[in-house]
C-alpha positions in Angstrom: 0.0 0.0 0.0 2.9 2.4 1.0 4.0 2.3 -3.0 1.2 3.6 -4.1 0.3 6.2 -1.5 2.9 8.8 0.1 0.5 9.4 2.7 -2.5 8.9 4.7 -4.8 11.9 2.8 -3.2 10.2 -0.1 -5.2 7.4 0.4 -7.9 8.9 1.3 -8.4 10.5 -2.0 -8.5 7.8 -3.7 -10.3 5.6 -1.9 -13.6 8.3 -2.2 -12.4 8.5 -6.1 -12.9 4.5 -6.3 -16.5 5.1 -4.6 -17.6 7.3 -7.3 -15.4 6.1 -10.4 -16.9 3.3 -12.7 -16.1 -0.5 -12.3 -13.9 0.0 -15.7 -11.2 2.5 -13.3 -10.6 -0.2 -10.5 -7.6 -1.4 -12.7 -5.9 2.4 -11.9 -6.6 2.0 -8.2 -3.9 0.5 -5.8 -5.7 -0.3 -2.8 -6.8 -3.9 -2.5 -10.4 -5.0 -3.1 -12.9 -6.2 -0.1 -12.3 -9.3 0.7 -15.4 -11.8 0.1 -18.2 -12.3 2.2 -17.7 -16.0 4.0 -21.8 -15.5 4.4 -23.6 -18.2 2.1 -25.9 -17.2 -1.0 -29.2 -16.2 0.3 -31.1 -14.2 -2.4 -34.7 -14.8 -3.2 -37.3 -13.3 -5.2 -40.0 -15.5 -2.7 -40.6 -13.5 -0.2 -42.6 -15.3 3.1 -41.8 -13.4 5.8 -44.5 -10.8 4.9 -46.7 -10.5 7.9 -44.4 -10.0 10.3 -40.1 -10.0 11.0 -38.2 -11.4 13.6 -37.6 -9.8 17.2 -41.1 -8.2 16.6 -43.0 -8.5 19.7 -45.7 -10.1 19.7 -48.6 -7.3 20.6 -47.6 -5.6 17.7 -48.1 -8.8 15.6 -51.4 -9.0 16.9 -52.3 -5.4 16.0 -54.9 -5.1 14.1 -55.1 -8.5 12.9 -58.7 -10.4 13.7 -57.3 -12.7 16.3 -60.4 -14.9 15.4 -59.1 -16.1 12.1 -56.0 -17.0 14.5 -54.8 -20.2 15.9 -52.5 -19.9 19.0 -51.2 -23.1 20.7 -48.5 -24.0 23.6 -44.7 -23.6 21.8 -43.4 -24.9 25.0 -42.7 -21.6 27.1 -44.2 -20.0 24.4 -46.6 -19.5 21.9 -47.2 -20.4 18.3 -49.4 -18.3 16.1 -51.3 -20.1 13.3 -52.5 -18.6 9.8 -54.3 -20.7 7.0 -53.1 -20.4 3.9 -56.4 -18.8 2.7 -55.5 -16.6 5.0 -52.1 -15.5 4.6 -50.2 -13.1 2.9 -47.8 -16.1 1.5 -50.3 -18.4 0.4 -48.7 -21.4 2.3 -49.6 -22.2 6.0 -48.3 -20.0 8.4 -46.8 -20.1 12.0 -45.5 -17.7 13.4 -42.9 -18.5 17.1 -43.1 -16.3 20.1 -40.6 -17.0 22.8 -41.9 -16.0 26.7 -40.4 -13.0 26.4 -43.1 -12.2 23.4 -40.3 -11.8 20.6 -41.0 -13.7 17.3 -37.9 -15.9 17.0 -38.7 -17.8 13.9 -41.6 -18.6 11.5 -42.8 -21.4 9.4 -44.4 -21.4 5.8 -45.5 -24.8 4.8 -47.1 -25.8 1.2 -48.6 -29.4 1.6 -48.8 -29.5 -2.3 -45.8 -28.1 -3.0 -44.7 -24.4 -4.6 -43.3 -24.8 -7.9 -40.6 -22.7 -7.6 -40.5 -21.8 -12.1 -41.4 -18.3 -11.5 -38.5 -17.8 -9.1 -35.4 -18.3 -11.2 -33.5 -16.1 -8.1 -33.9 -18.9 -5.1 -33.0 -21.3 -7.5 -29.9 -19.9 -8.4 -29.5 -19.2 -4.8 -30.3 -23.1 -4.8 -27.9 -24.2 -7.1 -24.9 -22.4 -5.2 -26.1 -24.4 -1.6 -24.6 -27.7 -1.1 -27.9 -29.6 0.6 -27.3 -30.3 4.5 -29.5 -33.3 3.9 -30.7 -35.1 0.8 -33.7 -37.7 2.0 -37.1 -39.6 0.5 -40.1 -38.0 1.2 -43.8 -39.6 1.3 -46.0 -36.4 0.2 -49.4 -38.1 -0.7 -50.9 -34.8 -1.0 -48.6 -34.6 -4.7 -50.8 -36.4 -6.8 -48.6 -35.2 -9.9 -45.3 -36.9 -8.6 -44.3 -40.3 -7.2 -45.8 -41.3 -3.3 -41.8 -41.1 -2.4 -40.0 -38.4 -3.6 -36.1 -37.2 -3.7 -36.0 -34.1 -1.3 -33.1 -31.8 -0.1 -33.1 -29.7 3.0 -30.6 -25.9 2.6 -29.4 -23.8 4.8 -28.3 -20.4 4.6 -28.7 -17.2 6.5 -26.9 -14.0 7.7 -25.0 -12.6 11.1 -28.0 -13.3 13.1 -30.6 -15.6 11.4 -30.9 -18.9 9.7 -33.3 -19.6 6.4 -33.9 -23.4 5.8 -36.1 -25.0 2.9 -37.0 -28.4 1.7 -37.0 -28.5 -1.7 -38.5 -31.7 -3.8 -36.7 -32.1 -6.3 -38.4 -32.2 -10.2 -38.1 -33.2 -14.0 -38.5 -29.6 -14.8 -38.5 -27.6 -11.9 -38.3 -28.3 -8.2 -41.2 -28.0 -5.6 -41.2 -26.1 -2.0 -42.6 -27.7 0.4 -41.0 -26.1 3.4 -39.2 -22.9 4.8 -38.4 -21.4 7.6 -36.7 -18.2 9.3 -35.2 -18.3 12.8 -32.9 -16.4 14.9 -29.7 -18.3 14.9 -29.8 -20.0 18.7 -33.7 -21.2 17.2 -32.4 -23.3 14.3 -32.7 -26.7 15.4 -35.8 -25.9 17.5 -37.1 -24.4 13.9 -35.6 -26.7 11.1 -38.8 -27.9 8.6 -37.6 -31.3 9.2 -38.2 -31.5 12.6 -41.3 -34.3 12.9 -44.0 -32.2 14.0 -43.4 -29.9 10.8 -42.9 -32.8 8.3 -46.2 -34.3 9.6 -47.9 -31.5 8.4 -47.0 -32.2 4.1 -46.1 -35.8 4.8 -48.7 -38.0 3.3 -49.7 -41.1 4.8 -50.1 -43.5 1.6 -48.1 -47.0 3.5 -48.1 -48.7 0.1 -44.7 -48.0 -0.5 -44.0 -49.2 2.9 -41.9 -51.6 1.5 -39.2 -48.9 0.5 -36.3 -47.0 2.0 -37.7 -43.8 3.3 -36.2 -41.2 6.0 -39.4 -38.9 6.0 -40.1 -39.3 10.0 -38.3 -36.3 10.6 -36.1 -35.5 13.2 -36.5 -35.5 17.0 -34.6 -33.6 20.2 -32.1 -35.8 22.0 -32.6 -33.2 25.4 -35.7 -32.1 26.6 -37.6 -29.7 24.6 -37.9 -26.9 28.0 -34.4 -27.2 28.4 -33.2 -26.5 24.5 -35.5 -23.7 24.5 -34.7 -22.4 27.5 -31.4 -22.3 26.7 -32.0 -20.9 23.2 -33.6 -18.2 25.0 -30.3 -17.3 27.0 -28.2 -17.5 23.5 -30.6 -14.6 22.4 -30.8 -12.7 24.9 -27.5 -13.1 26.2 -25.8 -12.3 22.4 -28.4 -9.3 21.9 -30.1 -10.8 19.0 -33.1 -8.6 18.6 -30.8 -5.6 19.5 -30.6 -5.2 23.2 -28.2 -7.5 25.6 -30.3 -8.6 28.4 -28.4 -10.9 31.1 -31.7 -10.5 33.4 -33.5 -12.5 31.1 -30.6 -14.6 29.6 -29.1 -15.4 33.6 -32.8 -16.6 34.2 -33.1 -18.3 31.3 -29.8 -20.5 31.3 -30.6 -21.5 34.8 -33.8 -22.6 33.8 -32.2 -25.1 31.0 -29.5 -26.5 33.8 -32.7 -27.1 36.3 -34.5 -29.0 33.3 -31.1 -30.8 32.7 -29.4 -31.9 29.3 -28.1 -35.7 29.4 -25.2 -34.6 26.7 -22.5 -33.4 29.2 -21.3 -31.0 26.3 -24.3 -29.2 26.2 -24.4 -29.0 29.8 -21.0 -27.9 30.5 -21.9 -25.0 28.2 -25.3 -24.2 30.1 -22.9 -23.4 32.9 -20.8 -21.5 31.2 -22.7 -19.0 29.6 -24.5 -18.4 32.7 -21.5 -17.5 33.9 -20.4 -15.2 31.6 -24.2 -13.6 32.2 -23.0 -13.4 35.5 -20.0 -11.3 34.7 -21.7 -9.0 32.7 -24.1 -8.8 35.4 -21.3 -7.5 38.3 -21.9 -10.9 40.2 -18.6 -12.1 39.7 -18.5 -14.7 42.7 -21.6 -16.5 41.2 -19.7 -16.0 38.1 -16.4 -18.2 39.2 -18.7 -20.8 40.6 -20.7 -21.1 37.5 -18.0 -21.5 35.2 -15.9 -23.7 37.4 -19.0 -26.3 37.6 -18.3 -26.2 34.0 -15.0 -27.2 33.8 -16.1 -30.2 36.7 -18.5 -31.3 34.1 -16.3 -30.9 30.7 -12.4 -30.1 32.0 -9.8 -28.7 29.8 -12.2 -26.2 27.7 -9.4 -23.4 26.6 -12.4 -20.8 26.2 -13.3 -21.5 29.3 -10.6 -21.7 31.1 -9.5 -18.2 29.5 -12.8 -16.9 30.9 -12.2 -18.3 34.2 -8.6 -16.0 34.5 -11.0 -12.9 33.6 -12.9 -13.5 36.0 -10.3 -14.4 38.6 -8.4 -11.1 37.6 -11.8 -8.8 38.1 -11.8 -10.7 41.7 -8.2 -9.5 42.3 -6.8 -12.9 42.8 -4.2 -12.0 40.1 -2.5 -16.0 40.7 -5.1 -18.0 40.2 -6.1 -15.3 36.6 -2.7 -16.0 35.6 -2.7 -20.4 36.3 -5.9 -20.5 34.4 -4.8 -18.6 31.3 -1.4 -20.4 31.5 -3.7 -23.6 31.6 -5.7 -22.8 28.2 -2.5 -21.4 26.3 -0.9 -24.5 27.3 -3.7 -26.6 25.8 -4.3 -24.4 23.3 -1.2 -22.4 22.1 -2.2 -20.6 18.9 -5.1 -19.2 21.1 -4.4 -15.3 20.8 -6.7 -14.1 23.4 -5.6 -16.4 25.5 -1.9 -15.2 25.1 -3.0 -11.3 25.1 -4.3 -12.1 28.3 -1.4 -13.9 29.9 1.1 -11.2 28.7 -0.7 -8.6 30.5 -1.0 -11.2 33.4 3.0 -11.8 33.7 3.9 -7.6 33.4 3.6 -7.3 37.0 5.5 -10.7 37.8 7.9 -11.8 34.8 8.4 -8.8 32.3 10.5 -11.0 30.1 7.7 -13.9 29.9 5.4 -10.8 29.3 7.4 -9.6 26.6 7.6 -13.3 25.1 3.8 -13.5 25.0 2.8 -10.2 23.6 4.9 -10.9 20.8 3.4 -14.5 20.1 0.4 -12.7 20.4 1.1 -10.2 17.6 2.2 -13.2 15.4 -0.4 -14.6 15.7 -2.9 -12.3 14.8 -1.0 -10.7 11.8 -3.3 -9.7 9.2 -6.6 -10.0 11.3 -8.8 -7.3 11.0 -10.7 -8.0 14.2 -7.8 -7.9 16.4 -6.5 -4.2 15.1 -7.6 -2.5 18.2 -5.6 -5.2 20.9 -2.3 -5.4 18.6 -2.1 -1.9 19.2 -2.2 -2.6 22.6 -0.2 -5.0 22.3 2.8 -3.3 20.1 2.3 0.1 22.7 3.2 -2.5 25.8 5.9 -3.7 24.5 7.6 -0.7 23.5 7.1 0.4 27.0 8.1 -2.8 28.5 11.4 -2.9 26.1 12.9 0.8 26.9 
């Protein structure tokens, strides 16, 4: 960059030229192009979501709608709206997911005869560039045009924040919707359209093909439903989803998921942990050290958590046990930069030369990450004071 720009204005200037210049004058320019997005293709010219968008609460959902031509069942803590396809804005069978805290975290759109997708050639481009997360038989009676079992493909893609999944029959000429569904990112699973209370809404139930291989059943939670939602419900609010951090509601809501109890020790060792890190954020840091060391009881040897346990050690003042723990996850972890950042400014007051040693395998190993500008600074202005 410095051989093509004397200076910072320099680059300035050209950069706002590049803005404004046609595609034809990027060959002049110097700087280097964005990089790519790592984000998957997502473009559609279906739109669904048209009667409402996620993190909408669900009062304003309701306004004005004739909650007569509604039907609102249990969704576990929560509540599932219901609009018939005559109904709805889409044309397909709507639902429509309220968590207890009223937000709409995902929604459903189901065609039990299938959308031919011909008239939109953008999703099935975006189609095309998916690689299917699951390719499966499914039995959709209700399809009198195609075969009683039929090839189908479920996709995934998304954004920062939010997962889109359909299941797409595939056809001679065109393929067939039958499912899609939008979701906050912690409400994928919960939400996928091949979980078996969706499918059973488009499967048929022709058994004359019972004789043949078929995976249409659909797929079923291995932990309590409370408990995955519950926790869900933490990762939202926790991660500020729709907007807004809230550890009130994500501390509450990640105890709630331990108390209903997961049998995967993974999952459960992370329960702990983010309610910990709640906890933190909350000021409650002695709750915080015990939640995250019942953690490492369950699931040992975690370098994120350990490295979480030293912060919270070193906001306790017990500067020792800060400095063991992140010694612990560099040491099963050592290209873990946070870790290391973290353990240099843990060895300043005790071991300059070990400090110095860490910062700069810190700065090596962050070269040429954008996210880490703002601690390599850091980083590079400690060591320059530690080496005078």
């Amino acid at each position: 960059m410095a051989s093509c720009f004397s200076d910072i204005r320099s680059l300035s200037r050209v950069v706002l030229s590049l803005s404004a210049l046609a595609t034809g004058l990027l060959s002049y320019a110097c700087a280097a192009s964005a990089p790519p997005s790592n984000l998957p293709a997502s473009a559609s010219d279906l739109i669904l979501l048209k009667s409402g968008r996620l993190c909408e609460k669900k009062a304003a959902f309701l306004q004005g709608r004739e909650t007569a031509s509604l039907r609102r069942d249990a969704w576990g803590s929560g509540e599932e709206v219901r609009i018939a396809a005559s109904q709805s804005e889409s044309g397909a069978e709507e639902s429509f997911f309220f968590d207890e805290d009223g937000f709409l975290v995902g929604a459903l759109f189901t065609f039990p005869t299938g959308l031919n997708l011909k008239p939109y050639p953008v999703l099935r481009d975006t189609l095309t560039q998916l690689k299917p997360t699951l390719e499966f038989y499914l039995n959709v009676a209700q399809l009198a045009s195609r075969t009683n079992l039929d090839t189908s493909a479920l996709y995934m893609t998304g954004d920062e924040k939010t997962t889109t999944q359909y299941i797409v029959l595939s056809g001679a000429d065109f393929p067939s919707l039958l499912l899609a569904s939008f979701s906050l990112d912690p409400y994928t699973t919960l939400l996928s359209p091949r979980r078996k209370e969706f499918l059973a809404r488009v499967r048929g139930t022709d058994k004359s093909n019972s004789g043949l291989r078929t995976d249409s059943k659909g797929d079923e939670d291995k932990e309590l439903f409370p408990a995955l939602q519950q926790f869900a419900r933490g990762e939202a609010a926790h991660l500020a989803y729709c907007g807004t951090r809230d550890d009130d509601i994500a501390v509450v809501a990640y105890q709630k998921a331990i108390a209903h109890g997961f049998s995967n020790k993974v999952q459960l060792a992370e329960a702990h942990h983010k309610l910990g890190l709640a906890l933190k954020r909350k000021g409650q840091l002695e709750e915080a050290r015990d939640a995250i060391q019942q953690s490492l009881v369950i699931q040992p040897n975690r370098p994120e958590v350990l490295n979480n346990l030293g912060d919270v050690y070193r906001e306790l003042g017990d500067q020792e046990k800060a400095r063991k723990a992140f010694e612990k996850a560099v040491t099963l972890r050592p290209n873990y930069p946070l870790a290391r950042f973290n353990l240099a400014e843990a060895y300043e007051t005790v071991n300059p030369k070990l400090a110095i040693s860490e910062y700069e395998t810190y700065l090596a190993l962050v070269e040429g990450i954008p996210e880490e500008t703002d601690r390599a600074t850091r980083a590079k202005q400690r060591l320059k004071e530690l080496t005078r």
